[in-house]
Phi, psi and omega in degrees: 000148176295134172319327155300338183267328168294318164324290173301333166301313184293324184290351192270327191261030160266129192296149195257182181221357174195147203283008217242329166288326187287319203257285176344302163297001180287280194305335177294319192252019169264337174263351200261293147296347198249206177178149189274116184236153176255093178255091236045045168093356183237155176268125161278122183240151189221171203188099179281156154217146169268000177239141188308304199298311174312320179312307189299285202282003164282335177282327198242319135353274192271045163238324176286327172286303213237347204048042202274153173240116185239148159255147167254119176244146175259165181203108186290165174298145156282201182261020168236325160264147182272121150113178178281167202215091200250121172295098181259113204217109151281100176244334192265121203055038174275323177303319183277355159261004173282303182320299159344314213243006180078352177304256188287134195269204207300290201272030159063072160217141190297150168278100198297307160234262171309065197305163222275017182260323180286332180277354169233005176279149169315181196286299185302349152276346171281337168286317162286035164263279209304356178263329180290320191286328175312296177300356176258309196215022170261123188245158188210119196259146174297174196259143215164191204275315194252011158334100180211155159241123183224165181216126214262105173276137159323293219203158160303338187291308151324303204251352149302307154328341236233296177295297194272010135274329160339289194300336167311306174293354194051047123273145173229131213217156198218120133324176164161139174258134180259090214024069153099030179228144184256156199214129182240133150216187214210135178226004176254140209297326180300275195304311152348282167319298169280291181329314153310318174274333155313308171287002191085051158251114175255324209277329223252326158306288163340312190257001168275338199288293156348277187306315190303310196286325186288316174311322181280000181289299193325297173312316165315268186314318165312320172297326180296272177348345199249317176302308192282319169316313211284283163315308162316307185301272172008297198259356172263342170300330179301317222264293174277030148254357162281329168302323159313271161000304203273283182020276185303316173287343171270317176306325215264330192267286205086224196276002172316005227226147175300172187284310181285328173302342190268014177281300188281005120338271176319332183259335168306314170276343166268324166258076200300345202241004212261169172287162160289342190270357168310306183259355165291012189244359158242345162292174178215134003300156191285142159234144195302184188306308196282350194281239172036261168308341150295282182342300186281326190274117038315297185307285195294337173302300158312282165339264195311320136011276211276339183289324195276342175291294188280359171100029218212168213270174189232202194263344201264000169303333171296334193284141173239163177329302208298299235284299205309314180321138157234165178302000000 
């Protein structure tokens, strides 16, 4: 199963601790999920859901809060949706659970988003709006470049609401509308996380957290491996472009040149690819990397000298475009 669906598996069997959480996850997943229909002069109320276990426990909910009497059609899927579909349909006190539950207000005209006892309730209601809402219009993307929690809202109003039970929650979450549909979703992975674990998926944390850490190793060691390639190609393009350089500088010197630089001349242009401390390791006595590089920049130093005295090309004139290049 898909993360989201393990999600909706967990959220559906996690225990509420106050009837004041209970009902906050009730009025979410009846505005989220559900619609008001007017059938003779009377309110209908329905809650689509994709999971059994949510239907059953939006039902046995609203039957312990409220004494509300509910049915379930199952409804299969179609050729824009996959899989079945379960129907939670209140009609009989369906006007007084509306009333209850925030759909409608005193005078029965709907509540465009959030009622205002659920917009001003505390962080554990808040988390049960976000568990609710989950369980109604909510997806969890894997952890990644496109890593998100997002919740597909009734209204913009509804997804403002939304945003600031996040922020309740020490998450930060952005509305936005996706082609005529409005939306809240959380794309930083710190902020996922605490969303997840506020609504009570714990288990579901553990395999997003899990997953989230391997993908960021994976990406780390990709980087390096990309950082040391990246440096290698560097010091062996550096290395043949000194050995041209030194070349060139022995054309320009002749027999001009002290014994020891032209000794480390001579190992520059025979290990044309090699590091410097590569080549302190042929001469003898061994010398570190930096004795070496003093030695060739002296020599080159001497070369271009004596080139710019005779009016002649310098050392770095040996250099062709390919040496100049970086990465």
């Amino acid at each position: 199963m898909s993360l989201t669906s393990d999600m909706k598996d967990e959220l559906a069997r996690t225990s509420v601790a106050t009837q004041s959480e209970m009902a906050a996850e009730v009025c979410s997943v009846l505005r989220f999920a559900g619609g008001l229909h007017l059938v003779g002069g009377r309110i209908l109320i329905e809650a689509e859901l994709d999971s059994p276990v949510a239907a059953r426990r939006l039902r046995a909910f609203l039957q312990a809060l409220y004494n509300a009497q509910s049915s379930v059609v199952v409804v299969s899927g179609g050729s824009l949706r996959r899989g079945k579909r379960y129907v939670v349909r209140v009609v009989h006190g369906a006007d007084d659970l509306a009333r209850l539950t925030g759909l409608v207000d005193s005078m029965r005209r709907p509540v465009r988003g959030l009622p205002p006892f659920l917009v001003g309730a505390g962080r554990a209601e808040a988390a049960a709006v976000w568990r609710g809402a989950f369980l109604a219009r909510g997806s969890l993307m894997e952890p990644g470049r496109s890593s998100s929690l997002e919740i597909t809202c009734p209204g913009p109003e509804a997804a403002l609401a939304m945003v600031g039970c996040a922020r309740k929650l020490g998450a930060s979450a952005r509305s936005k509308e996706v082609r005529g549909a409005d939306r809240v979703s959380v794309r930083d992975s710190e902020a996922i996380g605490a969303l997840i674990s506020a609504m009570g998926a714990k288990e579901t944390f553990g395999v997003w957290q899990e997953r989230r850490e391997r993908r960021e190793a994976r990406g780390s060691a990709n980087r390096l491996a990309n950082f040391d390639d990246a440096n290698l190609r560097r010091s062996a393009r550096a290395a043949v472009a000194a050995g041209a350089r030194v070349e060139r500088a022995f054309e320009i010197l002749g027999d001009d040149i002290p014994e020891h630089l032209l000794e480390a001349g001579r190992l520059r242009l025979e290990y044309k690819q090699a590091s410097l401390e590569e080549l302190g390791k042929h001469t003898d006595p061994p010398l570190t990397k930096d004795a070496v590089a003093g030695r060739i920049r002296r020599l080159l130093t001497m070369a271009d000298k004596a080139a710019h005295e005779r009016g002649i090309p310098d050392t770095e004139a040996a250099l062709t475009l390919e040496m100049l290049e970086e990465d």
